[in-house]
C-alpha positions in Angstrom: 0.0 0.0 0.0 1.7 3.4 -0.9 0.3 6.6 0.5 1.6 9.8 -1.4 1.6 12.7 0.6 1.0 16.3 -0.9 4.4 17.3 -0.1 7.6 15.9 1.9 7.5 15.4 5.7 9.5 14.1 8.2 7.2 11.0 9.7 7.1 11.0 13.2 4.5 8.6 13.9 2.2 5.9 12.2 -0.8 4.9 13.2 -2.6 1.9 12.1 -5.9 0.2 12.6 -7.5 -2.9 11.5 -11.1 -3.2 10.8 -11.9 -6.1 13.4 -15.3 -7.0 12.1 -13.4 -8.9 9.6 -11.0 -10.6 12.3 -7.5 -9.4 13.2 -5.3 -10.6 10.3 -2.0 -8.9 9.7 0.6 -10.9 11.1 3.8 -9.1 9.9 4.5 -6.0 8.6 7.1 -3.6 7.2 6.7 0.6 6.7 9.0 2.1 3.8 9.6 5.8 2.8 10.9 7.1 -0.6 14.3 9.3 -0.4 15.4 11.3 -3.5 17.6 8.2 -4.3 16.2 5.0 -2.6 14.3 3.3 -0.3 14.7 3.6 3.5 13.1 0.7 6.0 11.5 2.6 9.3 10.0 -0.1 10.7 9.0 -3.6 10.9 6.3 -5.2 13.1 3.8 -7.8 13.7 0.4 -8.0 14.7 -2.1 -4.8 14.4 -5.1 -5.8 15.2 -7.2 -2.8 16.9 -4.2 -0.2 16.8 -0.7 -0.3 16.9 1.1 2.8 16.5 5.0 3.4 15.3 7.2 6.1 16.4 10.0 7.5 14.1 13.2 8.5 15.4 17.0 9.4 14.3 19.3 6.9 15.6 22.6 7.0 15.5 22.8 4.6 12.3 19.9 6.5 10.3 18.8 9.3 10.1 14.7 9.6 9.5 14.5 11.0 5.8 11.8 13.8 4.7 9.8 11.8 2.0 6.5 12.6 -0.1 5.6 8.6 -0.1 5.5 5.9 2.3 4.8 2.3 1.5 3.6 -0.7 4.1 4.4 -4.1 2.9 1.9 -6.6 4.7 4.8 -9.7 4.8 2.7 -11.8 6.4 -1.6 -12.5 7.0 -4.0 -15.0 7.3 -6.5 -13.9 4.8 -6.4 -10.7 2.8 -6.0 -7.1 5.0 -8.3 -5.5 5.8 -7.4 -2.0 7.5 -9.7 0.9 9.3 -7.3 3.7 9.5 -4.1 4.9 8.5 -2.5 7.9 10.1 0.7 9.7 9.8 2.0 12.4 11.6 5.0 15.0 11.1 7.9 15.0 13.7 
C-alpha cells in the first residue's frame, strides 16, 4: 500500500488500525519511505489488530528522511488485509 503525501514530511508517527469486524489478520508488517535516491526501511512489526502505532526516530545509524511517499508491505496475514485507518504524523 503506498500513501503519497502532498508534499515531503519528516514521519514521526504511524498509526494503524484494523477493521476487526473482519478478524485481526495482519501478522507481519514492514513501513517504507521514498528518499530522493532509494528506499529507507522505518519499521517492521507484527500483529495490528485494533491499533498499533509506530514512532519515528534518528538513531545513530539512520537518520529519518523527509519523504512525499510511504509504503507498508503486509509480509505476512492469514487472509487478505483489511485495514480501518491509516494515520501519519510529522515530527
Amino acid at each position: 500500500l503506498d500513501v503519497h503525501l502532498a508534499k515531503k514530511i519528516k514521519p514521526g508517527r504511524l498509526d494503524l488500525r484494523e477493521d476487526l469486524r473482519s478478524s485481526q489478520r495482519v501478522e507481519k508488517f514492514e513501513v517504507w519511505c521514498k528518499t530522493s535516491s532509494e528506499w529507507v526501511k522505518l519499521a517492521e512489526s507484527t500483529i495490528i489488530g485494533n491499533r498499533r502505532i509506530l514512532l519515528f526516530k534518528d538513531t545513530e545509524e539512520q537518520e529519518v528522511p523527509k519523504t512525499n511517499l510511504i509504503r507498508i508491505i503486509v509480509k505476512q496475514s492469514r487472509s487478505v488485509p483489511v485495514l480501518r485507518s491509516i494515520e501519519l504524523y510529522a515530527a
